[in-house]
N, C-alpha and C positions, 0 to 999 in steps of 0.2 A: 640432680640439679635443683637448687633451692629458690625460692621465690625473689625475683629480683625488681625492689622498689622503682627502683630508678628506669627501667625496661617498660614498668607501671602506669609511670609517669608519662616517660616515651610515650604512651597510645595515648592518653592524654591530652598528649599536645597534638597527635595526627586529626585530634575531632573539634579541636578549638577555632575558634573563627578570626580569631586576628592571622593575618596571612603572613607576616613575617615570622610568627613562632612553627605555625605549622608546617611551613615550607622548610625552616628549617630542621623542623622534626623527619618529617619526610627524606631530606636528605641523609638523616644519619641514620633514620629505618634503611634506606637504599643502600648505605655504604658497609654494615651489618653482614659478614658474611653467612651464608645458608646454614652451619651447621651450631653456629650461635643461633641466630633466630630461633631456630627450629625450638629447641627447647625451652628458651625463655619465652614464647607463646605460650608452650604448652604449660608452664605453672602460672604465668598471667591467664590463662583460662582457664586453671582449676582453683587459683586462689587469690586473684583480686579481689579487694570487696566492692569494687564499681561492678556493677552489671553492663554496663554499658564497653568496660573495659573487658571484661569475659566476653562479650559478643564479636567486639572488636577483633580481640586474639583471635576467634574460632575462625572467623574470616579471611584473617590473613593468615592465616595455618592454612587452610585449604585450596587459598590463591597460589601460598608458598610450595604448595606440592604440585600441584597443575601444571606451574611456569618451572618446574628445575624437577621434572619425574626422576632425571637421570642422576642429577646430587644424590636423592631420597637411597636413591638405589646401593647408592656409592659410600652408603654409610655404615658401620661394622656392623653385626647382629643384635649387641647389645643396645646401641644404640637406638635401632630399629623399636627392638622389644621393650624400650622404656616408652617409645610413642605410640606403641599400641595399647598396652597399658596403660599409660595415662588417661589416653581418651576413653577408653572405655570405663575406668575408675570414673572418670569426670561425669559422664552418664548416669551413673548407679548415683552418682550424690547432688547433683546439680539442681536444684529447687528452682532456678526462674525456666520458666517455658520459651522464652525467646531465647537464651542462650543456649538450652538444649535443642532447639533445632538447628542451627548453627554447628550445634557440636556436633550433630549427626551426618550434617553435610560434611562436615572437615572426614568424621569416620568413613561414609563412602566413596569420598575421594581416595582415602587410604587403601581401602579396600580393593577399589580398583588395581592399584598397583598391589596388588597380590595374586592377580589373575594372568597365569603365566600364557607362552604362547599356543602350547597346549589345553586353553582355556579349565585349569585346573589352580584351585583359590587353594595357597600356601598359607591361608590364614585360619587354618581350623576354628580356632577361638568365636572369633566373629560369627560362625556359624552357629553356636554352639548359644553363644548371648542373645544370638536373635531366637532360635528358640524360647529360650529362657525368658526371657524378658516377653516374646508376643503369649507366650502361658500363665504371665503371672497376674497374679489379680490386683495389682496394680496397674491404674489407667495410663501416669503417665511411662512406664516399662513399656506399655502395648502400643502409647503414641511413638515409642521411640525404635520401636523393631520395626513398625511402618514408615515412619519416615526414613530409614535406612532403607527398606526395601525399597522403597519408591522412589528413591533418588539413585537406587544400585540393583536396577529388577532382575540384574542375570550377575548376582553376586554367588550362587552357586555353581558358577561356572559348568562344567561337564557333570556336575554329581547333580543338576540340576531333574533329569528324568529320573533317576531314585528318589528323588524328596519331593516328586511333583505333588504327590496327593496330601502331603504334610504341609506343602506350601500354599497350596487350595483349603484344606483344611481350615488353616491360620487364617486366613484371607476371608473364609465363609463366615468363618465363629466372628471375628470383628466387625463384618459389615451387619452380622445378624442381630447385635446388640443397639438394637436403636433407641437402648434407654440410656447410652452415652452416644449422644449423637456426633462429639468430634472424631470419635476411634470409627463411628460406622463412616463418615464422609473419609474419615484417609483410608480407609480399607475398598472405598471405592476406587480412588485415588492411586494406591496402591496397585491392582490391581489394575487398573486403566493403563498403566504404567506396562506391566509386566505381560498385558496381553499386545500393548504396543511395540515392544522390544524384540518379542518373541514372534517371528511372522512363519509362522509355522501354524498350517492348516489344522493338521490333526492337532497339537495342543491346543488350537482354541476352538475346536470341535470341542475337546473336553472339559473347559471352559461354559460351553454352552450352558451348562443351567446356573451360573454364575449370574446372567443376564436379569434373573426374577428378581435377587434380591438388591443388585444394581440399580433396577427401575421403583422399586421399595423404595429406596434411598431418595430417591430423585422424585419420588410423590411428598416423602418429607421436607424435601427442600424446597419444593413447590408454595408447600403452605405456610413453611416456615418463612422462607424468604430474608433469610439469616445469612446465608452462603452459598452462592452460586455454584459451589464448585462441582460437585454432584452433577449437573446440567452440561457443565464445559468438559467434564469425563463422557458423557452420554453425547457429546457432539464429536467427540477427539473416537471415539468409538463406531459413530455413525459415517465419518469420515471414511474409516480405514477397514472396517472390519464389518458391513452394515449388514449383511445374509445374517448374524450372529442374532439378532436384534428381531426378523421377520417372523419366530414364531409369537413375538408380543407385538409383532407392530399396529392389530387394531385396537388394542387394550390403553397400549401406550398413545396413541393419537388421541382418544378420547379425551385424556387426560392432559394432554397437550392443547387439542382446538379450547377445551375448557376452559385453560388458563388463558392464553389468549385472546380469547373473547373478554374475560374478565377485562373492563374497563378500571377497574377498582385495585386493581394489582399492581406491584411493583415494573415499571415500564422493562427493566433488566431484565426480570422473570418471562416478561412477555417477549422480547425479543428473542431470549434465546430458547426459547420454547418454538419459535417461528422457526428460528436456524438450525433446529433438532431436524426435523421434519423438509428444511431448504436443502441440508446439506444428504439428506438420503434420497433425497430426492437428484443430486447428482450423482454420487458414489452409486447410485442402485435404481438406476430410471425405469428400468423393465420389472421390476419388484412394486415401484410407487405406481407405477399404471395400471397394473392388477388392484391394486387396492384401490380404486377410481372413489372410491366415496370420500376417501382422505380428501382429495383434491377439490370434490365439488364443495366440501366444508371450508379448506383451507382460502381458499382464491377470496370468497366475500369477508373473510377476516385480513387479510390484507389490506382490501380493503377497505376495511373500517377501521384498519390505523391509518390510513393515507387521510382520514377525516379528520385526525386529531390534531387539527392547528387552529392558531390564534390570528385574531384580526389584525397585525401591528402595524400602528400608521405611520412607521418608520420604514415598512416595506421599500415601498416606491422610489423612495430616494436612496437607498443602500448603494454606495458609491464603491460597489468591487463586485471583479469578478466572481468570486468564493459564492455560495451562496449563506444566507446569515444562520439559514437553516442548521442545527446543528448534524454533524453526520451521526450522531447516534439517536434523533430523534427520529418517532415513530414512522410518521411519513416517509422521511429517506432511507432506514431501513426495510419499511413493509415495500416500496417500490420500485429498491433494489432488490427486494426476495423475488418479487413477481419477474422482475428482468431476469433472475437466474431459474426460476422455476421454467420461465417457456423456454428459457434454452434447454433447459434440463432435459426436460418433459414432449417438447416441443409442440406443434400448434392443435394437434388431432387433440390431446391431452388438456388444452389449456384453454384456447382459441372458443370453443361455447362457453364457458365458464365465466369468462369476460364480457362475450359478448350477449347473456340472461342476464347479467347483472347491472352493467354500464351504463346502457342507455336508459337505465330507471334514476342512477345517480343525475344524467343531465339533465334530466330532467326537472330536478328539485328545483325548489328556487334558494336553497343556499347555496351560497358561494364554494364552499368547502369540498360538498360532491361534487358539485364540474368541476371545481379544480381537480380532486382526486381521479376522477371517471377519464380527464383528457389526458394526466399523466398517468394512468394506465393504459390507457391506448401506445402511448412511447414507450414504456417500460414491456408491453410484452412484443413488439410490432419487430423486434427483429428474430426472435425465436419463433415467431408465428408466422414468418416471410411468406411460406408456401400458403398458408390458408387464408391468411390475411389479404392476399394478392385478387383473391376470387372475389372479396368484399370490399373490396378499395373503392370503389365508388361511392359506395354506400358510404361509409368511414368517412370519406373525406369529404362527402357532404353534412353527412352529421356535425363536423369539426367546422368547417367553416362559418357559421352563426356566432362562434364564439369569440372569434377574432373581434368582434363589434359590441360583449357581454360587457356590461354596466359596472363590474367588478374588473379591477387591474390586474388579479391573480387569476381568474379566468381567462385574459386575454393571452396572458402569457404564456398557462397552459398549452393554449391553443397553437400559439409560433413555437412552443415546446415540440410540439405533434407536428405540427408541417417540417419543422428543420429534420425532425428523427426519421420519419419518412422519407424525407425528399434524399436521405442518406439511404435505407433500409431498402428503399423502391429505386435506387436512381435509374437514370435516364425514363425509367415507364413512366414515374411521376411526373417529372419536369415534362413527357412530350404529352401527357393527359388530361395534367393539371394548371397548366401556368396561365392560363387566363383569368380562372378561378382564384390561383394563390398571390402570384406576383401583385397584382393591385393591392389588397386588402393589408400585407406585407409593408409595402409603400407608403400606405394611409396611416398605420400605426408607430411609424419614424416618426411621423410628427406628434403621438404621443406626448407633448413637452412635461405634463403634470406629475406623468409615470418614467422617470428616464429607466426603470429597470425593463419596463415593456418595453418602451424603443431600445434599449440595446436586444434584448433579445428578438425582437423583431427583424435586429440589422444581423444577430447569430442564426435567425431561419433565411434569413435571401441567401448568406453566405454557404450554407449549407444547401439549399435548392441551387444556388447558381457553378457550387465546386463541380457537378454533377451533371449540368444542364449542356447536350446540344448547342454548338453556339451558334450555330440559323435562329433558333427559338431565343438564344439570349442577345441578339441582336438585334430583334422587334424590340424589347424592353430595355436596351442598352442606353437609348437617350432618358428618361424617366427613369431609370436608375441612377444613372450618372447627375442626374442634375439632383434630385432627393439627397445623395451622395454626398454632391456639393454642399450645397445648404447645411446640412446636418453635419460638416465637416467644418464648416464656417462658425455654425453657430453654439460648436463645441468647443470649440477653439477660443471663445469668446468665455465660455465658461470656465476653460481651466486653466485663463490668465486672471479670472475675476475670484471662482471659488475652487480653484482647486480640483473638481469635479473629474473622472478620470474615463469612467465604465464607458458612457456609451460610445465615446471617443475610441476606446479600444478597438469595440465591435464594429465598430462603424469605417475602422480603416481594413480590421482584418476582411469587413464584406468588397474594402477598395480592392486591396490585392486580390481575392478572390473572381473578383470581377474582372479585374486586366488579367490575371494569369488564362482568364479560360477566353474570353474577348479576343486576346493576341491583337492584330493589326487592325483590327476593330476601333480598339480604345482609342487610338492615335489624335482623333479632336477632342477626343476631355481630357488631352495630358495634365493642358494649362491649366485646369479645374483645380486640378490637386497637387499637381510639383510643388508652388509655392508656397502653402498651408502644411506639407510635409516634412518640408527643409526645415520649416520654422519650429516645428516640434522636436526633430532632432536636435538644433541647437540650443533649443529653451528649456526641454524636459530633460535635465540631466541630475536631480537630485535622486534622489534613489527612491522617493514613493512613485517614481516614473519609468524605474526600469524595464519595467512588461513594456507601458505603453510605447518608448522610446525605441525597444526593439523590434514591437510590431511596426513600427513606422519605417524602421530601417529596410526588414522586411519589405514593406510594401513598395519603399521606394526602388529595390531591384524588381520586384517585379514587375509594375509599369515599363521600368528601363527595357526588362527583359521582352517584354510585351509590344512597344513601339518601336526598337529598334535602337541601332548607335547615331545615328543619323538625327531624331530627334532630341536621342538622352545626350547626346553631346553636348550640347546647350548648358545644361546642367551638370553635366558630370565632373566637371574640375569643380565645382563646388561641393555636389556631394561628397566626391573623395575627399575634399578638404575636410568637412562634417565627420566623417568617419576614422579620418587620419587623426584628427584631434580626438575622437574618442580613443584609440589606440593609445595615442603618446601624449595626451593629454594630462589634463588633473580629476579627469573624471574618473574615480576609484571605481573599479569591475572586483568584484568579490569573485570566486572560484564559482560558486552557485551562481552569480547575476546573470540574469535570462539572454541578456542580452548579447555572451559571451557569443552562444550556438545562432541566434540571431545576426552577429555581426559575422562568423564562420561562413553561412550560406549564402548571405549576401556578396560578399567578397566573391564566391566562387560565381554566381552570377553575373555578376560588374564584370567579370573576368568574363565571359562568357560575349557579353555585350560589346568591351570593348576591343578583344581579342590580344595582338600581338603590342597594345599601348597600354596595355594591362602592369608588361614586368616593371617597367618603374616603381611600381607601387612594393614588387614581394619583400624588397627588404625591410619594409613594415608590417606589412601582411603577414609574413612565415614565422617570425620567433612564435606568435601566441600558439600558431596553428601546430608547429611542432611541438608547442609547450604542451597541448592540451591531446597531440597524438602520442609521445614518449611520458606522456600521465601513466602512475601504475595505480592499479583500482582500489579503491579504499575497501578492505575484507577485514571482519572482527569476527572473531569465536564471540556469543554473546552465552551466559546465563540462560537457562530455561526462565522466564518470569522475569529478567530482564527489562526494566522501563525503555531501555534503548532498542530492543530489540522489537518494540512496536513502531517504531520510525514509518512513517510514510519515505519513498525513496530507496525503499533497501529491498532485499527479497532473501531467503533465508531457504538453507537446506541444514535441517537437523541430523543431528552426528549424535550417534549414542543415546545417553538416554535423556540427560539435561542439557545438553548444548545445541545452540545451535552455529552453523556457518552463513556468516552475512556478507553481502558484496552490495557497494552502491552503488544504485545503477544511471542515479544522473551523472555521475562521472561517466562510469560507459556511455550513455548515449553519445557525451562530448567528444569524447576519442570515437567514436565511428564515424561523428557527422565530418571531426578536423580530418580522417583516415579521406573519407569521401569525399571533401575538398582538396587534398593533395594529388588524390588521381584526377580529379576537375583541371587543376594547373596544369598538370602534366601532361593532359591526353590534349589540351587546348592551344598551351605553351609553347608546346613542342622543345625546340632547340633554347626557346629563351628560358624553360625551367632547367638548361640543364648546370647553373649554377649549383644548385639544389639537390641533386638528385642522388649525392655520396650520401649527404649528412639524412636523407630523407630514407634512403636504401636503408642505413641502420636502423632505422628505426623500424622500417615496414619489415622486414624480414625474418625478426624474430617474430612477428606478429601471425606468419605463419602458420603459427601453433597457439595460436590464442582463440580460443572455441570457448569463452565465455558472452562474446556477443558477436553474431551471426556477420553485423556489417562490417565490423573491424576485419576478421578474418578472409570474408569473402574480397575485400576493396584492396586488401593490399597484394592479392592475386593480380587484379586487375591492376594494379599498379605496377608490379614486377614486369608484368604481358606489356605496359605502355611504354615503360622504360626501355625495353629493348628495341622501341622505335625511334626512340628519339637521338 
């Protein structure tokens, strides 16, 4: 097959940015049958002279074999043996570094499919070059037998326990050269690889002194500070394999807490230095508690990233829920480590360590250490439940002062601490504490100069009140409602004036919160808020109002749900209308808009409230809800090193050795909550759902056997069991 310009060209156009040529390029790479393509890649990737167009080919060669294994398969032997051959030619002579690793990926994908069911590799050659090539005293042959292996670590399939100690061998002599420092990082690499693929005790028993010069490598990358990758092997290692690790774990901690402390270091360095040590500190809790001095070191460095913020006087007014803080900045990762080490570890391990260190922080008179000393008191208080419980008074006297501190990020801290508590401790806290908390909670709603302390303020009652006895939340039921009011009024004012959104959020989710637990309570402050509620459903309908619109919706079922039909009647042909128009309206819902599962639960509510004057409404009601329970889950094979495969939203189970499998899970949640509003109609309904209940059985029935999310699968039980009553 000879080189073909115009095929060239073709890739050419796939990387051009005007969209009519590319799309049209795309369509006629698509339309290109498989056994073409195939090898006009392979001489576009051994003889373009674009590098960009070599890189390109190697890519879609590899994609090409991935999605059509069974074409590959289905093609003569010669044909085969001119693609194995090429690619490996391509190797021995390819001069840019970026397009030979590329070409190495395309070769292990190949290689894979030569590993029969028998797990016996019909590809001798490859065997044979990877030798060749990690012997030779050329550096990039040696990067290239390592990136093969480490994208293919059980590429000798069955012959693999004959070649172990040749393959340890290989692996030793490369990471040992740390006077090329790229061949000793992928020879870590490599081998992080091949010890993760292979779960097999006794081989990585033998393995074991593989560990010394691993941790070598990761002192070099420490200082270097060039390449992480070293560190994200020594974490993918501590994860999985962490016994491997314990006869150097005091050696290696040293070297750890030292970086760490380093205020002078690369912040990336220092975090995952913290994460080495965070994550064997899960995988191997009975191991980190033996080594008890690691821990008394580690906890005041934590803390002394939790110090590492800036004064910005933009704070106070941050109009979102998110916080501005970044999530890879010091504090939110050191105060996330500490939340996972007292789970980890749990309170006997953690619990003095905090409490020798913390109360010298509050004491300072920077702002910086209260703030840090009170979010660590929330950050360890639910791993430490049981020890923490014996000093809670103390605790919560301590915390209390600070609700009133002179600093806005102190204050906050502090409703930080009572909301995580009043969760961590409920009902003890709320019947202990509410004289002491509820006021001071109150006082700081009116916070006006700070709205991010008043919302979180109005985030700690909601939290103390989800939880609270409602005798005790009945004493403070009118002084909450009227606080409530006001701040509902005078929020309302602001986000027809600026737009302003946060406290308004908080401040309705503390409404709901309060009538859900209230119940027949609430029933004299309906009027407080029905009216200021309707009005935000119908006015906040552009899309930077989506959260707040669907909290509101929210809220306003559960007031209804809370007083009664009898009261919400009054209102309820209006809200329906509100809600009716958001359905069949002009108000575009995106697949993601919050307010999709927001307007889901509410309906089942309404429904609840008004009962058998409900079915009018389902011919509007049911398309969304079966639309989003006959939803099929959005699932992608991603790349190992995948940009997309760091998605927040997804959750991932690795397959092999670079892939991973992904499934979205805010779709699932959607389809369990529409599953769980369908048995709501039905078990409520009775006879008036049984319009419904052909077109609703299809759907639930197959869902049977749907065991990727627990409510889906359990609800449509419940649903089959209600259907046969009605």
């Amino acid at each position: 097959m000879e080189y073909n310009k115009s095929f060239d060209d073709l890739l050419s156009n796939l990387m051009l940015a005007d969209n009519e040529t590319r799309n049209a390029a795309e369509q006629q790479y698509s339309s290109s049958p498989f056994s073409t393509k195939l090898p006009m890649l392979i001489q576009c990737m051994r003889n373009s002279p674009k590098i960009e167009n070599r890189q390109l080919a190697a890519i879609l060669f590899r994609k090409l074999l991935n999605d059509n294994n069974e074409e590959y398969r289905k093609l003569d032997e010669s044909s085969q043996q001119y693609c194995k051959t090429e690619l490996l030619t391509s190797l021995q002579n390819e001069e840019s570094e970026v397009v030979r690793k590329k070409v190495c990926d395309a070769v292990a994908e190949l290689a894979r499919l030569y590993v029969d069911d028998d797990n016996q590799n019909l590809w001798p050659e490859i065997l044979q070059f990877l030798f060749q090539f990690a012997n030779s005293p050329n550096l990039s042959h040696k990067e290239v037998a390592l990136l093969i292996f480490r994208n293919f670590p059980t590429i000798f399939g069955n012959q693999q326990t004959h070649y172990l100690e040749v393959i340890k061998r290989m692996l030793f002599q490369c990471m040992s050269d740390i006077n090329n420092q790229k061949i000793a990082y992928l020879a870590v690499d490599a081998t992080t690889a091949f010890l993760m693929v292979n779960d097999n005790e006794q081989l990585r028993r033998h393995f074991q002194d593989m560990v010394s010069p691993i941790l070598t490598i990761v002192q070099l990358c420490l200082n270097k500070a060039d390449d992480d990758s070293p560190l994200k092997n020594l974490i993918e290692i501590a994860e999985t394999i962490p016994k491997i690790i314990r006869p150097h774990l005091n050696d290696l901690a040293v070297e750890l807490l030292k970086h760490i402390s380093d205020s002078n270091a690369d912040n990336n360095y220092r975090q995952l230095s913290l994460e080495v040590l965070v994550t064997l500190s899960e995988s191997a809790p009975a191991m980190m508690r033996k080594y008890g001095q690691i821990i008394i070191q580690l906890i005041p460095q934590c803390l002394g990233m939790m110090i590492d913020l800036e004064d910005d006087p933009e704070w106070s007014i941050w109009d979102n829920s998110d916080d501005p803080e970044d999530s890879d900045s010091n504090p939110i990762v050191a105060e996330f480590a500490l939340d996972r080490l007292a789970i980890a570890l749990g309170g006997k391990a953690i619990l003095p360590h905090i409490v020798s260190v913390v109360p010298q922080m509050l004491q300072n008179s920077d702002w910086r250490y209260k703030y840090a000393g009170l979010m660590a008191i929330s950050a360890v208080a639910d791993g430490c439940r049981k020890q923490m419980m014996q000093l809670l008074t103390n605790v919560v006297v301590t915390i209390l002062p600070f609700l009133k501190d002179e600093h806005p990020r102190v204050r906050y801290a502090a409703c930080n601490a009572i909301g995580q508590m009043s969760t961590d401790f409920a009902e003890y806290f709320q019947k202990k504490f509410h004289d002491k908390v509820v006021p001071p909670l109150l006082f700081l709603m009116d916070d006006i100069a700070n709205p991010r302390v008043q919302a979180h303020a109005c985030a700690a009652l909601y939290h103390f009140c989800d939880e609270c006895p409602t005798p005790i939340l009945k004493t403070y039921l009118e002084p909450i409602a009227i606080k409530l009011k006001a701040l509902l009024q005078s929020k309302l004012q602001e986000l027809m004036q600026q737009g302003t959104k946060n406290v308004l959020e908080q401040a309705i989710t503390a409404i709901s919160t309060v009538a859900q637990r209230a119940e027949g309570y609430f029933l004299p402050y309906y009027d407080h808020f029905m009216p200021g509620l309707k009005f935000i459903i119908q006015s906040a309908v552009t899309p930077e109002y989506r959260l707040l619109r669907g909290k509101t919706i929210e809220c306003v079922s559960f007031i209804g749900l809370a007083v009664g039909s009898e009261k919400f009647l009054c209102d309820a042909n209006d809200v329906m209308q509100l809600l009716l128009k958001t359905q069949t309206g002009n108000i575009d819902m995106a697949d993601d808009d919050p307010q999709v599962s927001y307007m889901m639960t509410a309906w089942a509510r309404i429904c609840k409230i008004l009962g058998k004057q409900f079915v009018q409404y389902l011919p509007i009601v049911m398309p969304p809800l079966l639309k989003a329970a006959s939803a099929k889950p959005e699932v992608a094979i991603f790349e190992e090193g995948d940009e997309k495969a760091q998605d927040d939203g997804w959750e991932f189970v690795k397959i092999g050795e670079q892939q991973k499998f992904g499934i979205k899970t805010a779709g699932l949640d959607d389809k369990g909550t529409a599953c769980q509003m369908l048995v709501c109609y039905a078990k409520e309904l009775k006879e008036g759902f049984s319009d419904y209940v052909e077109d609703v059985t299809k759907i639930m029935v197959p869902l049977m056997k749907f065991y990727l999310h627990e409510d889906i699968h359990f609800n449509n039980l419940y649903y089959i069991i209600g259907v046969n009553k009605i």
